[in-house]
N, C-alpha and C positions, 0 to 999 in steps of 0.2 A: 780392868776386870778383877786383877787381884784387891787392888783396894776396895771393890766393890761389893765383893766376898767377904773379906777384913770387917768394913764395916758391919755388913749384915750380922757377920759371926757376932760382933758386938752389940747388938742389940738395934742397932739404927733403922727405924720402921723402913726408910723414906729408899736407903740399901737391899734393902729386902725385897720390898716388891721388885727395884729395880733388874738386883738377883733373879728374883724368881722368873718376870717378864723373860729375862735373856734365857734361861735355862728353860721353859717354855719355848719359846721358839726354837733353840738350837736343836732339840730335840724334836720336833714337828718337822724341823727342815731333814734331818738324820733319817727320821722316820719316812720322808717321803722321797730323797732318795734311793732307800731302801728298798721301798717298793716299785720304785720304778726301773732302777738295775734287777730285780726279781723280773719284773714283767717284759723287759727288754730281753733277758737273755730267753723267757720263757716265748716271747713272740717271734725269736731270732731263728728260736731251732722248731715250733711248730711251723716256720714259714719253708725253711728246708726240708721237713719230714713231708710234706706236702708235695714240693719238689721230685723230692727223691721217691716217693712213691707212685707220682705221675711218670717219669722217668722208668721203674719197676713195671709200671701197667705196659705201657706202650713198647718195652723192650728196648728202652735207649740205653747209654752208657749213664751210671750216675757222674752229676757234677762234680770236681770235689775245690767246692771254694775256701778263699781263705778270709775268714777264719774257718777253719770245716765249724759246725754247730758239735761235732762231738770234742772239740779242744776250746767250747765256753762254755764251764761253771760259776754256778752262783754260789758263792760262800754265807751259806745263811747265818753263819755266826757275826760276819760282819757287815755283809751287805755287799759287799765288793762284788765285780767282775772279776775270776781268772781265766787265763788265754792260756791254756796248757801245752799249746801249738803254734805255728806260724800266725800272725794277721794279716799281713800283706802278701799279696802275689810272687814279690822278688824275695820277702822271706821266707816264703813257700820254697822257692827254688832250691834257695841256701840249705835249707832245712832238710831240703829232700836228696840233695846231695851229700848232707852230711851222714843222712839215713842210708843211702846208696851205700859211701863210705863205711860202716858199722857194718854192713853187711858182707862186705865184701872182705872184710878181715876175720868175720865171725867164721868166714867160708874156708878162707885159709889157714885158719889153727882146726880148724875140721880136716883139712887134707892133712897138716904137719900130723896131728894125733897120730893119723893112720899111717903115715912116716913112721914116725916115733913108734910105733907097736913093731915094723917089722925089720931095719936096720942092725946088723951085727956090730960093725964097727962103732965104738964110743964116742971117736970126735964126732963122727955125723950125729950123735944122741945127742950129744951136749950141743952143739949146731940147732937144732932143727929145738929143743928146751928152750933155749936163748933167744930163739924166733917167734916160739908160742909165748914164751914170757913179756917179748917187746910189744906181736899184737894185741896181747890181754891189756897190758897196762894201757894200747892208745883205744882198744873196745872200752873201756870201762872211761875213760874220759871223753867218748863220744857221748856214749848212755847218760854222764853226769850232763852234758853241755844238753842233748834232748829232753833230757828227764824224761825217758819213756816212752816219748811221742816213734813212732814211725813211719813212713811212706806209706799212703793209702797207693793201693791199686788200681 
């Protein structure tokens, strides 16, 4: 390919189209990719919205599958599929454990605060600091590991 380029660059008729032809193509194939990861994630999640609104009508519980439709977007700058959430069933689990997890620490530097406001004694202060310091740092490396994502209900 580079020499193919090379040549064209040099003027070689015979390089050029051949250049052109492949750059032609490569970009038709890009191009219909493209469209097609648009149209897939746009038919993925009108198929669930339908779902979930039959579900809504009839008063059932919504589903909530994996991938859920609200953790695929389409990256219209490149075309790509992102999965912002579990895709599988068992990484569901995982996932949802580890959001269980996140919360359940989020829950106990909410209690230590309210510790920490009404304690006289100092070592219990620095105790109960040192606690909300340890859960903050393993909250914020759950968040980093979800990126956001949380447990649907």
């Amino acid at each position: 390919m580079r020499s193919i380029a090379l040549n064209a660059a040099k003027g070689q008729t015979r390089s050029q189209k051949l250049f052109t032809d492949l750059l032609t193509k490569t970009e038709a194939q890009k191009r219909q990719e493209y469209e097609h990861n648009g149209e897939a994630v746009a038919n993925y999640q009108m198929f669930w919205d339908q779902i979930f609104y039959e579900h809504r009508i009839k008063g059932l519980p919504l589903p909530n599958p994996a991938p859920h439709p609200d953790d695929v977007k389409f990256d219209t700058a490149t075309g790509q599929i992102i999965f912002t959430g579990p895709t599988t069933e068992s990484e569901k689990v995982k996932w949802e454990n580890l959001s269980d997890r996140l919360q359940a620490f989020e829950e106990s530097i909410a209690e230590l605060e309210k510790l920490l406001a009404d304690p006289k004694n100092e070592k219990i202060k620095y105790l109960i600091k040192e606690d909300i310091a340890f859960e903050t740092d393993i909250c914020g490396r759950l968040q980093t590991t979800l990126g956001g994502w949380r447990k649907r209900a």
